[in-house]
N, C-alpha and C positions, 0 to 999 in steps of 0.2 A: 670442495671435497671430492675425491675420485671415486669413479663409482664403485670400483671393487669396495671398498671403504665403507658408504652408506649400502650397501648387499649385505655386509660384516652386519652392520648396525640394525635393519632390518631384523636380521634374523636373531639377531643377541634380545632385540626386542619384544624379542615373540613368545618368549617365555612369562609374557606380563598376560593378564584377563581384565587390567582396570587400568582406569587413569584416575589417581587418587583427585589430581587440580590440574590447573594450566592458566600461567599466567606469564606475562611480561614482565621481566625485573629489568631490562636497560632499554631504549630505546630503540635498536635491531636484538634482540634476546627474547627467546620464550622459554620458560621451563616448562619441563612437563614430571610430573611429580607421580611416581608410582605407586611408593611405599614409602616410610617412612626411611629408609634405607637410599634408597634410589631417587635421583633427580635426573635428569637429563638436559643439557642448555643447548636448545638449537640457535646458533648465532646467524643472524641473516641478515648481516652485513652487506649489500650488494660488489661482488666479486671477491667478496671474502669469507663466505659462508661457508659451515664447517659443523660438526656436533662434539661437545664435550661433555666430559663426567665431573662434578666436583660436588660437596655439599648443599646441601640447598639453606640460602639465606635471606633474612629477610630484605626486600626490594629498599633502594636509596628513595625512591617516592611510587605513587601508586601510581597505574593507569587507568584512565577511565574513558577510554575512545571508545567507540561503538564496537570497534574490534575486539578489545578488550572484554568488554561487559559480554559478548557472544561468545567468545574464547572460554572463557568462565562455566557461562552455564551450559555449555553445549557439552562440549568437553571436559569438564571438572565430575568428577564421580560418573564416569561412563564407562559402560563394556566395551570392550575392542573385541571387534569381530574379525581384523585381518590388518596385518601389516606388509605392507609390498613395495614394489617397485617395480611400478607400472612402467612395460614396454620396454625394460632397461637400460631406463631414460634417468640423469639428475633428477630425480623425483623421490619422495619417500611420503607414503600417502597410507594416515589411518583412517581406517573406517571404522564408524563408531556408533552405539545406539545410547543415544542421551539416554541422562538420571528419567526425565521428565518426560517423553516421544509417549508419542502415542501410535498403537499397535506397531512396535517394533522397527519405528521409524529410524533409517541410517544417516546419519552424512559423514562428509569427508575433511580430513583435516589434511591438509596438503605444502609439503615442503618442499621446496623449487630449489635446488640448488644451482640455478642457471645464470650467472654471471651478473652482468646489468641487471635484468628482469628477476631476480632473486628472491623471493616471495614466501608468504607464509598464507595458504587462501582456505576461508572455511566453505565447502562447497556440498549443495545436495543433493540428494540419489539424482535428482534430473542434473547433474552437473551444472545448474546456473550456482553464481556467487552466490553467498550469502550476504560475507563479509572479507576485508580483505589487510594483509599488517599495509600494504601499499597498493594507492591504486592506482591503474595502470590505464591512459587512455588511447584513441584510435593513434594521434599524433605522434607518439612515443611506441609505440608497437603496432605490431598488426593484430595484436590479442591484446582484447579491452581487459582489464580486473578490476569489475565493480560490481557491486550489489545489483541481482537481478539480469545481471546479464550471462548470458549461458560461456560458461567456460572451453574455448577452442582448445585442441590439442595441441602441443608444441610440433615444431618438424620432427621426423626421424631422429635420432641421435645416434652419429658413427663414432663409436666408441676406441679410438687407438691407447687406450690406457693398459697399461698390465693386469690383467685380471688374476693376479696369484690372490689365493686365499691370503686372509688374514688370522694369523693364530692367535691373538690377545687382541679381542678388539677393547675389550674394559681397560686394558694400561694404555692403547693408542688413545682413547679416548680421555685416559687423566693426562697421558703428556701432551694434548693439545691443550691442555686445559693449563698447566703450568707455562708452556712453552706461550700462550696467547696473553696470560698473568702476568707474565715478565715483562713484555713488550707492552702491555697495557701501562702496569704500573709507572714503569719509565717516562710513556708518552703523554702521562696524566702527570706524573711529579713533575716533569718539563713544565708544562703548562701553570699549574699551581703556585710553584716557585719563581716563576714569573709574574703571576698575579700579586702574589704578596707582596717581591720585590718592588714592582712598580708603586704599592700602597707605603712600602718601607720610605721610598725615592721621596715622595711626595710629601709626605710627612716630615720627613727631615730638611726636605728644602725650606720646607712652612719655620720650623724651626730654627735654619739657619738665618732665616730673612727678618726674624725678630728684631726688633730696634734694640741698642744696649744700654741698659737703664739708666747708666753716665751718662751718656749720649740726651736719653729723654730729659733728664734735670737740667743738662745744659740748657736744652731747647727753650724747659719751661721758665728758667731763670731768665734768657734771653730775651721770650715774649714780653713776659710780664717788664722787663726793666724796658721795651718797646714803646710799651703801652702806658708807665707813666711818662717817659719824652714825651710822646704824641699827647696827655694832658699837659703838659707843661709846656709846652709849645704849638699847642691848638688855636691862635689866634696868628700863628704864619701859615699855616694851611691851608690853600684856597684847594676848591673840587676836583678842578684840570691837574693840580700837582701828583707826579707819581713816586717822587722821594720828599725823604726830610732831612736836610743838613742841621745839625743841629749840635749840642755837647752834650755828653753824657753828666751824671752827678759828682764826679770827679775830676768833669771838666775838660774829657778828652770826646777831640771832636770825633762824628760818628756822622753818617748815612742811612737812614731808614727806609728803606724800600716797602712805598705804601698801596694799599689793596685797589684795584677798581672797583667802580661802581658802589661802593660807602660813602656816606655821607661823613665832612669831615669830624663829627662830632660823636660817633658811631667806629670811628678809628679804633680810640682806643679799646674799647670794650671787643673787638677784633681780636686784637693781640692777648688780652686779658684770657680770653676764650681757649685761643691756641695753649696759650703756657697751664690755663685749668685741665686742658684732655692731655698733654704732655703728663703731667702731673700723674693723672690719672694712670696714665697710661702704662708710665713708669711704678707706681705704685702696685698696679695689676700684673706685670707683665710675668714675674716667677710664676701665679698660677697658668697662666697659657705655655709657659714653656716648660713647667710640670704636668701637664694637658696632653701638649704634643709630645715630650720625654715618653710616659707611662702608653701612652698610645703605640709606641716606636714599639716599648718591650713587649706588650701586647703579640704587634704582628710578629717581632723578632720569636716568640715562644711559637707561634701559629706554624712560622718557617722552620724550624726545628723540628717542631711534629712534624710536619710534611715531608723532611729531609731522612727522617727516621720510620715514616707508617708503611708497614708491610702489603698494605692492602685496598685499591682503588676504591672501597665503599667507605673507608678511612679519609681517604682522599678527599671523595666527593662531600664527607661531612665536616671536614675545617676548610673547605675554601669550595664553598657552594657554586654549580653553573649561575650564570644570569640566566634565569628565568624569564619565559615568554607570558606565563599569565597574570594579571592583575596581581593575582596573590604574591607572587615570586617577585616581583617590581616590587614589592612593600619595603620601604624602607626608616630607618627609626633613627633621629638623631643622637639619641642620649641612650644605645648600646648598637651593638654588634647582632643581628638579626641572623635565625638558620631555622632550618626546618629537619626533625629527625623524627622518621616515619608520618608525617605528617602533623606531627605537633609543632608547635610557634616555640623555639627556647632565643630567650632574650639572655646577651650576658656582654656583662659593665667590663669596661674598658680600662676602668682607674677609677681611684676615692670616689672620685666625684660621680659618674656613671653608674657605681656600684647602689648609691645614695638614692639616685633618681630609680636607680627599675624597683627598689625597695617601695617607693611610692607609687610607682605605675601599677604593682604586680597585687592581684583581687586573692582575698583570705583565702582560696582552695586555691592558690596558685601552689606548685613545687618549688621551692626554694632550693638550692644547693651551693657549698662552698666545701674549698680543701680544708680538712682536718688540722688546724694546729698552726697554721702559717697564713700569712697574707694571702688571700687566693681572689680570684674574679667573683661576684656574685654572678651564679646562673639562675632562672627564672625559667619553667617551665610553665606555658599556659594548657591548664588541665581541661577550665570551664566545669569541672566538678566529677569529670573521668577519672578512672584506675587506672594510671599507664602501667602500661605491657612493663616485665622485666627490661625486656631488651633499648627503650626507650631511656628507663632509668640507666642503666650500665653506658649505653651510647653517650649519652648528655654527662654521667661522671665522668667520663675518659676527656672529653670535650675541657670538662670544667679543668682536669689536670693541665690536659695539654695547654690550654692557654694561659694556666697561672704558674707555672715553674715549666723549667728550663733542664732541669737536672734529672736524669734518670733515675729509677728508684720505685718502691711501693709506698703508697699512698694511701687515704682512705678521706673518701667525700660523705659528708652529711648532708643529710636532704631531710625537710619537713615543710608541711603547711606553711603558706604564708602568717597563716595566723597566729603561728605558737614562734614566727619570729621578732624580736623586741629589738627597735634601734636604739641603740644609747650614743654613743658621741659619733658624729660623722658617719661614715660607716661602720662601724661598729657595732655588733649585734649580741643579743643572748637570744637561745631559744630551747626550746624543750619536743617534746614527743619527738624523735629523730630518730631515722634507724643509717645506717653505715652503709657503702658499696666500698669494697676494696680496688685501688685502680692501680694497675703497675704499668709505671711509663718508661719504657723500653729506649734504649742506645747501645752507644757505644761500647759502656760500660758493664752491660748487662749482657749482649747481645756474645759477648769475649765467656 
C-alpha cells in the first residue's frame, strides 16, 4: 500500500476513540472492528498488503495462536490514544490503553506494510514484542519479531511515491475490497473446481471399472461347471498337473487350467468358491453402482454450487482446505464431513449414507433436510448447544446446495434428533420443526 494511502487511512481513522474487538478472520487478515457500522481488514499478505472496507463477517474458522488470544484482549474494547505513522515510514501504529491495564498502561499495535517483512506486531511502551502475526528471526532479517525481544527500528524510508492527497479514502478503501473479492474469488473457484473435479474423475473411473453383471453370471456359470469336471474327473489329477483335459457334460472337449499349490481334492471346491463370490457379486453389483452414481451427483451439485457462489466464505464452506490439525484430518466413511463455525455437520451422500448418520446422530443432535423432495440428510453436532442463527442459515444453504441442482427457493426443516422417526430406508416423519428459507441462485435467477 503507498504511503500517501495508509496517511489517508491514518487520519480517516482518527475520528474513532475505541476499538470495539480485533480479531483474525483469514489466515494474513485482521479486522479491527469499531462500531457496529465500521470494520476495517488489514490484509498482511507478505508483499501484498493493503487496508480494506467491507462488512464485517463472521470468520470461516476461529483462531487461537497466542497472537490471537493477545490481539483479543489487548486490543478488543480499548481506548486509542493516537493513530500515526511513525517517521513516514510503511507503518501505521495504534497506540492503545487496554479494557484491563493497570494505571493507564499503553501498547502498541503495529502494521508493517514493508514487503517480505510485512507484519502485524503487538508491542509495549518499552517497544520489546509482545506478540507477533509472524516471527521473524536473526537469519531471515536483521530485525528479530518475537516475544520479549525489544523491537529495532526499520532503516530510513525514501519515499519516491506521489504524495497527492487522497479525496475518498472510504470508496478507495471499498474498491480494494471489490477489486481484491474478485480476484480472490476467481483464484479460490480455480482451485475448488479442481478439487471436486478430480473427486468427480475418480468416482467415475470406480464406476466405469465395475464388472458387467452378464459378464459376472458368465464367470459364475463357468466356475461352478469347472468344478464339477474337476469332481468328475478327480482320480486323473495328480499334484504336479497344471491343466485338465477333459469333456465337458455335453461331451465337448475342454481344458481346465488348474490352481497351484491345492491339493487335488480341494480343486474343486476352488472353483465352487469363485462362481459363489461371482454370484455374489453380480447379485450386488447395482447397489455399488447406485453407490458410486448418487455419489457422482452429489459432487456434481457441490460443483454447481461452486460454479455459481458469489463469495470465498461460500467457497471455503462446500469444499473445505485440508486441514493441518487432528481435528481437520477427521475423516468419516459413511458421510461427507465439514466444519461451519466450528461446529462438526455431517451430511449423507445417498439412501444409504443418509440411513447411517440417522443412527450415528445423538437426540439433541440437529437434523435437517430440504422441504418436500429427495434431499441429503444433514446432521449438525450441537452436544446439547443453541447454534447461532448464522450456523443454522450456513448449514441450510449447505444442505440446498448439495441436494438439487436447480435454481430457485427452497425451504429446509430442521429439528432434534429425537422428534425424528425412520420408517422405511430413509425415510423419515418428524415433528417440533421450524423452516429456514434458502434461495439457490443461477443462472436463471441471477438474469
Amino acid at each position: 500500500m503507498k504511503l500517501n494511502e495508509l496517511q489517508a487511512v491514518a487520519q480517516h481513522l482518527g475520528k474513532f476513540d475505541r476499538i470495539q474487538d480485533a480479531r483474525r478472520v483469514d489466515d494474513n487478515t485482521i479486522e479491527i472492528i469499531f462500531d457496529k457500522e465500521n470494520s476495517y481488514f488489514f490484509n498482511m499478505t507478505r508483499s501484498q498488503s493493503f487496508v480494506y472496507k467491507t462488512k464485517t463477517k463472521p470468520p470461516i474458522k476461529s483462531y487461537n495462536a497466542p497472537f490471537d488470544t493477545l490481539l483479543h484482549r489487548l486490543a478488543g474494547n480499548s481506548k486509542i490514544v493516537k493513530i500515526e505513522i511513525p517517521r513516514h515510514d510503511r507503518l501505521l501504529r495504534f497506540t492503545l490503553t487496554p479494557k484491563s491495564s493497570y494505571k493507564d498502561q499503553k501498547i502498541i499495535l503495529q502494521f508493517e506494510f514493508t514487503g517480505k517483512n510485512t507484519n502485524a506486531i503487538l508491542i509495549d511502551a518499552d517497544e520489546t514484542v509482545i506478540e507477533a502475526l509472524r516471527h521473524i528471526d536473526a537469519d531471515s532479517s536483521f530485525r528479530v519479531v518475537r516475544p520479549g525481544v525489544a523491537l529495532l527500528s526499520l532503516p530510513l524510508y525514501q519515499s519516491k511515491e506521489n504524495s497527492s492527497p487522497i479525496e475518498d479514502i472510504e470508496h478507495l478503501l471499498q474498491e480494494y475490497w471489490i477489486s481484491f473479492e474478485n480476484r480472490r474469488i476467481e483464484e479460490v473457484r480455480r482451485q475448488k473446481v479442481s478439487t471436486v473435479n478430480k473427486k468427480i474423475d475418480t468416482l467415475s473411473k470406480s464406476l466405469d471399472a465395475l464388472p458387467d453383471e452378464g459378464k459376472l453370471h458368465t464367470r459364475a456359470d463357468q466356475c461352478q461347471n469347472y468344478g464339477n469336471i474337476v469332481l468328475a474327473n478327480l482320480y486323473q489329477i495328480k499334484p504336479y498337473d497344471k491343466e485338465l483335459k477333459a469333456y465337458d457334460f455335453d461331451g465337448r472337449a475342454l481344458t481346465v487350467e488348474l490352481p497351484g499349490g491345492i491339493a487335488p481334492n480341494r480343486i474343486s471346491e476352488y472353483f465352487f468358491n469363485l462362481a459363489k463370490r461371482a454370484r455374489n457379486k453380480a447379485k450386488n453389483i447395482h447397489i455399488e453402482r447406485e453407490n458410486l452414481s448418487s455419489k457422482i451427483d452429489f459432487y456434481q451439485n457441490i460443483l454447481y454450487a461452486v460454479t455459481n457462489a458469489k463469495e470465498v466464505n461460500e467457497l471455503e464452506l462446500l469444499v473445505p482446505k485440508r486441514g493441518t490439525s487432528q481435528r481437520k484430518k477427521e475423516k468419516l466413511k459413511e458421510c461427507e464431513l465439514f466444519w461451519v463455525e466450528d461446529y462438526k455437520v455431517l451430511v449423507g451422500r445417498n439412501s444409504n449414507e443418509n440411513q447411517k448418520l440417522l443412527k450415528l446422530a445423538k437426540a439433541n443432535d440437529t437434523w435437517m433436510h430440504v422441504q418436500g423432495i429427495p434431499s441429503s440428510h444433514v446432521i449438525i453436532k450441537t452436544d446439547k448447544q443453541n447454534l447461532p442463527q448464522s450456523v443454522l442459515e450456513a448449514t441450510a444453504k449447505l444442505c440446498v446446495d448439495f441436494s438439487v441442482k436447480k435454481p430457485g427457493n427452497y425451504k429446509v426443516d430442521y429439528a432434534k434428533r429425537k422428534f425424528v422417526k425412520i420408517q422405511e430406508g430413509s425415510q423419515v416423519l418428524y415433528a417440533h420443526y421450524e423452516t429456514i428459507p434458502v434461495q439457490k441462485e443461477g443462472v436463471e435467477i441471477r438474469k
